[in-house]
C-alpha positions in Angstrom: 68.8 -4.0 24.9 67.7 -5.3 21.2 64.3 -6.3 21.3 62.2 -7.7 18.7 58.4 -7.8 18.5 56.4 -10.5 16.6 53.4 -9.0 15.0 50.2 -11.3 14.4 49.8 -11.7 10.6 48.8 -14.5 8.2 52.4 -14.6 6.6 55.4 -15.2 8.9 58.7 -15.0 7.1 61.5 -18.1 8.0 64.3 -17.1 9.9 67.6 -17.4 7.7 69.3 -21.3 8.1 71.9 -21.8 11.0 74.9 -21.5 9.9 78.0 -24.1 11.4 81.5 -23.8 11.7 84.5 -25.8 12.1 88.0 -24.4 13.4 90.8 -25.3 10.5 93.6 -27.7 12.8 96.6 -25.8 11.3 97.3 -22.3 10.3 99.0 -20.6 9.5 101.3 -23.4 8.0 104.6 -24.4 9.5 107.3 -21.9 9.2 110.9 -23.9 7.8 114.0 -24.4 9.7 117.2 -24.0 7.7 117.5 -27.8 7.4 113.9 -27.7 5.9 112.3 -29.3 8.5 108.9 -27.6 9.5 109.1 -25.0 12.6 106.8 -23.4 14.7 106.0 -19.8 14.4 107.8 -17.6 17.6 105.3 -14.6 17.5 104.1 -12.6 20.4 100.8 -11.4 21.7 98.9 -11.7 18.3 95.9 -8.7 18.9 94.5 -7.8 15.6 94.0 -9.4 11.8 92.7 -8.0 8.9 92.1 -8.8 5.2 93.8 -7.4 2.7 92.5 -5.8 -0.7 94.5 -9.1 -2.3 92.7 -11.6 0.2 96.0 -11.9 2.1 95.7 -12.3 6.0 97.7 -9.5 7.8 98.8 -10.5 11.5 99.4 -7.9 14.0 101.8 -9.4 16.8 103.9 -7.7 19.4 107.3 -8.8 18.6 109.9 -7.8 15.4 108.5 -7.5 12.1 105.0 -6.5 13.5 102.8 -7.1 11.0 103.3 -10.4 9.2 101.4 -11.7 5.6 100.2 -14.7 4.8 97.9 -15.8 1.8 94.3 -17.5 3.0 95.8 -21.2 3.4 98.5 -19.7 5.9 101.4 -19.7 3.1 103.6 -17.5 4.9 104.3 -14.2 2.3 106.3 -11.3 3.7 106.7 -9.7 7.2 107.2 -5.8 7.8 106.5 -3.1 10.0 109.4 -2.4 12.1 110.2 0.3 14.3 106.3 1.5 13.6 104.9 1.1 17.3 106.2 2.2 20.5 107.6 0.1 23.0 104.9 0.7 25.9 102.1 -1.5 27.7 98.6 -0.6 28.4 97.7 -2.1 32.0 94.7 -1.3 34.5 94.4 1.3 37.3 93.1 0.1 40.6 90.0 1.1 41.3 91.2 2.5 45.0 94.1 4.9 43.0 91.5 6.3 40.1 90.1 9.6 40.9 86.1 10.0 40.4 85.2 9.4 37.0 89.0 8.7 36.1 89.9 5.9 33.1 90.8 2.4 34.8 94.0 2.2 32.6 97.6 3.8 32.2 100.5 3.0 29.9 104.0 2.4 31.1 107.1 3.4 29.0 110.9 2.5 28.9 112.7 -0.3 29.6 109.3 -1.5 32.2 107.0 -1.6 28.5 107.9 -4.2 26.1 108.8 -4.3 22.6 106.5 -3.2 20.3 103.8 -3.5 22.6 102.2 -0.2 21.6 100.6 -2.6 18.6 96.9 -2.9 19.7 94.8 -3.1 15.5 95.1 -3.3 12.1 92.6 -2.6 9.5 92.4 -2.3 5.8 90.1 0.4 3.8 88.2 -0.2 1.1 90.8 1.4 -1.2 93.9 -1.5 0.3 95.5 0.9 2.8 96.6 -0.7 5.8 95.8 1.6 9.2 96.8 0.3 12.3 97.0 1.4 16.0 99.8 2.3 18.3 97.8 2.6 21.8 100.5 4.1 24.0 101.8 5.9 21.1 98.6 8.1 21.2 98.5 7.5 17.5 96.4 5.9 14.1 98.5 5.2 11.0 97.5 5.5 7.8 99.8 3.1 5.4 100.2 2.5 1.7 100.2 -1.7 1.2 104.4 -0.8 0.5 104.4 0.9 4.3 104.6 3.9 3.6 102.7 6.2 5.9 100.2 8.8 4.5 98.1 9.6 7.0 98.6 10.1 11.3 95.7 10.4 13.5 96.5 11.9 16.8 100.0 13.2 18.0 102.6 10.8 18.5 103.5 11.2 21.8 101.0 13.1 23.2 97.9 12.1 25.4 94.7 13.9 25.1 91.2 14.8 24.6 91.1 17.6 21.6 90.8 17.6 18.0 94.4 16.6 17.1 95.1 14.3 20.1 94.0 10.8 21.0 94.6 9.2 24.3 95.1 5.4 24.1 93.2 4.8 20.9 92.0 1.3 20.6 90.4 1.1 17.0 89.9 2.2 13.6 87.2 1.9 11.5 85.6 3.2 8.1 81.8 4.8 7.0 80.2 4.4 3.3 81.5 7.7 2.4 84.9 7.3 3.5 84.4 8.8 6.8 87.0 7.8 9.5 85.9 6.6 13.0 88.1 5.8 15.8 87.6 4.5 19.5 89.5 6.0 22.0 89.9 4.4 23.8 91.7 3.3 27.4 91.9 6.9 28.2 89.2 9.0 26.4 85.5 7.2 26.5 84.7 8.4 23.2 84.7 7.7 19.8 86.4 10.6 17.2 84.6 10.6 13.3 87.2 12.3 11.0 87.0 13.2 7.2 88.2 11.1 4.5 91.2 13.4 4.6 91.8 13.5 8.4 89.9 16.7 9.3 88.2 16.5 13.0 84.8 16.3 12.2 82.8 15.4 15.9 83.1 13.3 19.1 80.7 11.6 21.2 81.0 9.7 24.7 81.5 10.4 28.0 82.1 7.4 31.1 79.6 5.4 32.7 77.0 3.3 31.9 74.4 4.8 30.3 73.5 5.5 26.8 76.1 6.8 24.8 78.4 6.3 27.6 81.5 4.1 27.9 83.7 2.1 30.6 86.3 1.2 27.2 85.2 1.7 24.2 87.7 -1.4 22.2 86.6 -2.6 18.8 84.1 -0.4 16.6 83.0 -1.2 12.8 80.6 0.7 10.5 77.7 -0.8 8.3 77.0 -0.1 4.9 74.2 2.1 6.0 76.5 4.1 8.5 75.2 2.7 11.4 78.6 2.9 13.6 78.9 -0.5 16.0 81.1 0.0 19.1 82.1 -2.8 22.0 82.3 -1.2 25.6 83.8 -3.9 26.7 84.0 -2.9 30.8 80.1 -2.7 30.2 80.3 -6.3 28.5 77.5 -4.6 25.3 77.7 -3.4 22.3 76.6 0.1 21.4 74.5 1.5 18.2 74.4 4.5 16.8 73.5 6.7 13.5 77.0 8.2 11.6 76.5 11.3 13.7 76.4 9.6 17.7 72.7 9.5 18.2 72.2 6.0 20.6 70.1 3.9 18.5 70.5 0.5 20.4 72.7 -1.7 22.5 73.5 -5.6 23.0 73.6 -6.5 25.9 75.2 -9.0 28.6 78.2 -10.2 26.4 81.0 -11.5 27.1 84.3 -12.1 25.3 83.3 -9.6 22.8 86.5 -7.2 22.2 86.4 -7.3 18.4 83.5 -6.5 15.4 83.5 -7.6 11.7 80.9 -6.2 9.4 80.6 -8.9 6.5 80.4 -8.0 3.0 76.4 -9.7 3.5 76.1 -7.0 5.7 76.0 -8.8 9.1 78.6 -8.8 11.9 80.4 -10.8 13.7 80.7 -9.9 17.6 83.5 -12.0 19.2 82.4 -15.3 18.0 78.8 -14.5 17.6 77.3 -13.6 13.5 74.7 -11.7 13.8 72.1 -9.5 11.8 72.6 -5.8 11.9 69.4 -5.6 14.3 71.3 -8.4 16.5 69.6 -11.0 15.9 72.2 -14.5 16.0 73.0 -16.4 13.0 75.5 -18.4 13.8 78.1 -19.1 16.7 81.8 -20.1 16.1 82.5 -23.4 18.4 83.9 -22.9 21.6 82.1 -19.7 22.6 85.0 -17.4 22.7 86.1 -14.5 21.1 89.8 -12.8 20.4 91.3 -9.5 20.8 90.8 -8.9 16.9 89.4 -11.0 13.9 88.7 -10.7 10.4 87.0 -12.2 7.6 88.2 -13.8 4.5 87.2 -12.9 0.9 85.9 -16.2 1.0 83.9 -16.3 4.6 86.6 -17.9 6.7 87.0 -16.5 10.0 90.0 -15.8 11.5 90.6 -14.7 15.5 93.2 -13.5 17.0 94.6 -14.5 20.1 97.0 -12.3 23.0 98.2 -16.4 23.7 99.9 -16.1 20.5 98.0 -17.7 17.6 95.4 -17.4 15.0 92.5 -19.4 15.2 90.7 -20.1 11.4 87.1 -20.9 11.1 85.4 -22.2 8.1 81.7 -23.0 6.8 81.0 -26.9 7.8 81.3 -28.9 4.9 77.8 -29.7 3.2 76.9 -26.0 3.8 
């Protein structure tokens, strides 16, 4: 649990202002029918966004043309993506039919998955490449912005625990020295750091409840110091730990937190909570709730990303 302690001395800084937000009514904008009329968007489970090195917004949905554009006032630009994820579904395992110390989740393929379903994150690096995550596919893309693919994490395919296998993988995520970290996930309670060029590097985790330990390790993000962030979302907290796995804290008693956002001020958001890298809260997005993935804008807007379909847009109150 993050815990601070007040020290007795003449001087007591000011905590930082409260920050306020207020959701934008409309965005994206209005797609156009062929008589020119506005049209509402038709995407699926929307489950990850992502900023791109231009300020575009990248959507990650579950339907054709996965990953769809749009610049930051929800100007639709260009769609793309298809054919990139399998067409599988994560679901749960009851907790009667999971053997001792078993993951609480399967996939299921063929015509009982759905299409495109294997689409679970998107991220973009510091250099503009677009990664993203196909869960069921067992596999972490590594794309140019054009789409073309230059590097795979994992074997496509393939479930499992080794250097050059993933099993469900849920998240991607990137260190100060261009270190790659990835949470995997529904079946494997660890998280995998690779080299900037792929190589295996180390893995930490086992399941349960304990430090260092995971019931689903979902959403993970790194800090400009290399502190690596990581939601274990069955154990509603948030994990801390040095580049190398060593526990260093843990947040506590969350709930709706699936997604992390470290800012370029060097705070994160957790679900709809912004909060100093020690945990401390800055500010809270209205409505309490979080999404299955969010981003932040180059200019501070906040944007969720909800399974129901739609992204939700958050900006600074105005007089801030």
């Amino acid at each position: 649990m993050c815990v601070s302690v007040l020290l007795a001395t003449a001087v007591v800084a000011a905590p930082a202002a409260a920050q306020t937000y207020e959701e934008v009514p409309v965005w994206p904008l209005p797609a156009t029918s062929a008589a020119g009329a506005p049209a509402p968007w038709n995407l699926g489970q929307i489950v990850a966004v992502a900023t791109g090195a231009d300020g575009s917004i990248h959507v990650l949905h579950r339907g054709a043309l996965p990953i769809v554009v749009f610049a930051p006032d929800g100007t639709f630009v260009r769609a793309w993506g298809e054919g990139l994820f399998t067409n599988a579904r994560v679901g749960g395992v009851p907790a009667d039919a999971r053997a001792p110390g078993a993951s609480g989740y399967t996939a299921t393929y063929g015509p009982a998955g759905c299409y495109a379903c294997g689409a679970h994150a998107i991220r973009v690096d510091p250099d503009g490449n677009v990664w993203v995550v196909d869960a069921p596919g067992h596999v972490v893309y590594k794309l140019s912005p054009e789409g073309e693919t230059l590097m795979q994490l994992g074997t496509k395919g393939v479930a499992g625990a080794g250097r050059d296998t993933l099993n469900l993988p849920t998240d991607v995520a990137f260190g100060p020295s261009g270190d790659i970290y990835v949470s995997d996930g529904y079946g494997n309670p660890r998280i995998v750091r690779f080299a900037r060029d792929g190589r295996f590097v180390m893995e930490w985790g086992s399941r349960g409840t304990g430090p260092g330990e995971f019931g689903l390790p979902h959403g993970i993000a790194v800090a400009g110091d290399g502190r690596v962030y990581a939601v274990d979302r069955d154990n509603r907290r948030v994990q801390v730990f040095d580049a190398d796995g060593t526990f260093l804290d843990e947040w506590t008693d969350l709930t709706g937190v699936q997604a992390l956002i470290v800012t370029r001020e060097q705070q994160i958001w957790a679900g709809a909570a912004l909060r100093d890298l020690d945990g401390t809260i800055r500010a809270e997005l209205p409505g309490g709730g979080g999404g299955h993935g969010m981003t932040v804008g180059h200019d501070g807007a906040v944007y969720i990303a909800q399974l129901s379909g739609r992204v939700q847009k958050f900006v600074r109150s105005a007089g801030e």
